[in-house]
C-alpha positions in Angstrom: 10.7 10.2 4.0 11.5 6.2 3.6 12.5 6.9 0.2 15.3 9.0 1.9 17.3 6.5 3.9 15.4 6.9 6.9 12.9 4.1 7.3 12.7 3.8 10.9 12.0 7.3 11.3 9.4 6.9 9.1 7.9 4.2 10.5 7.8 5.3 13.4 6.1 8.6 12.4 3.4 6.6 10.4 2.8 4.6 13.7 2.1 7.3 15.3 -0.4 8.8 13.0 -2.5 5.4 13.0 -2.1 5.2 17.1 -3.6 8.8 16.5 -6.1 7.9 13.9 -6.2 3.9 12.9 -7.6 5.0 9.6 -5.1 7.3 8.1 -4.8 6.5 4.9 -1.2 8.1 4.2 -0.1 6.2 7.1 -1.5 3.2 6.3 -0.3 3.1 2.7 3.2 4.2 3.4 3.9 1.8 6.0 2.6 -0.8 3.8 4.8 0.8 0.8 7.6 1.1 3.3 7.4 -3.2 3.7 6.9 -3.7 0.2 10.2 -1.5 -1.0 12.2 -3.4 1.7 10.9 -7.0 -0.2 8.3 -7.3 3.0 5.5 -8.0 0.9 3.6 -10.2 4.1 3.8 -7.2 5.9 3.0 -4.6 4.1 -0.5 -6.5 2.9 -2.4 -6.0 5.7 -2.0 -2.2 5.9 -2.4 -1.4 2.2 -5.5 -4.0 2.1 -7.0 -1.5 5.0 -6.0 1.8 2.4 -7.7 0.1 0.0 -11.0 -0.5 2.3 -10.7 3.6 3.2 -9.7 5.0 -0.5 -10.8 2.1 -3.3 -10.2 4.4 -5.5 -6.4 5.6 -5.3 -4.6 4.3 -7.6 -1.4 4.6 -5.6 -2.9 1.9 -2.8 -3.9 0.4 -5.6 -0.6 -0.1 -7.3 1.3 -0.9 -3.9 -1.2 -3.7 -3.3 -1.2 -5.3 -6.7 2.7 -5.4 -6.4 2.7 -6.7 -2.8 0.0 -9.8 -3.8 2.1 -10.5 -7.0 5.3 -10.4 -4.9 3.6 -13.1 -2.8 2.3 -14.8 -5.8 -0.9 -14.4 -5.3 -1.0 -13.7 -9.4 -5.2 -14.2 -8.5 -5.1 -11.2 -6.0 -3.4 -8.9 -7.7 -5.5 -9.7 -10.9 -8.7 -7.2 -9.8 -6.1 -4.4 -8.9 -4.6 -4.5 -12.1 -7.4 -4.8 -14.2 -9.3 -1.6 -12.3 -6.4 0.6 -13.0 -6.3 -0.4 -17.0 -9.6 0.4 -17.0 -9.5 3.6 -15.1 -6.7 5.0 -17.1 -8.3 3.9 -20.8 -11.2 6.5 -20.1 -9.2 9.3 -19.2 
C-alpha cells in the first residue's frame, strides 16, 4: 500500500497491527520499509532489526535492513546481512 502514494494510510494500518500484535512481522517490516523508501533510515532500523529477531531468515527483512544500516553507514552492519543472502542464494 505505501508503494501506492498512500503512506500514512499505511502506516497507520501497520500500527495498528503491532498495537494488535507487537510481533507482526509484515507490520514490522513494512513500517520499517516504509522509513527506509522515504530516506528515514534511523527510523526504519529499529522495526526491521525486530523482523529480523522474529524471521532471520527472510530475505526481504533482510534486504531492507542491510540497505537501511548502509544508508546510515554503518558499512560494518550491513556487512553480515549481505554476506547471508550471497550465501543463501549460491546454494539454491
Amino acid at each position: 500500500m505505501h508503494s501506492y502514494g498512500q503512506l500514512e494510510l499505511a502506516r497507520n494500518r501497520y500500527r495498528a497491527a503491532l498495537a494488535a500484535n507487537p510481533n507482526h512481522f509484515w507490520a514490522l517490516n513494512n513500517l520499517g520499509s516504509s522509513f527506509l523508501e522515504e530516506g528515514d533510515p534511523a527510523q526504519a532500523l529499529p522495526y526491521l532489526m525486530k523482523a529480523q529477531a522474529i524471521d532471520p531468515g527472510n530475505e526481504k527483512v533482510i534486504r531492507n535492513l542491510a540497505a537501511a544500516r548502509q544508508a546510515l553507514a554503518d558499512n560494518a552492519g550491513a556487512k553480515p546481512e549481505k554476506t547471508s543472502l550471497v550465501f543463501r542464494n549460491s546454494k539454491e
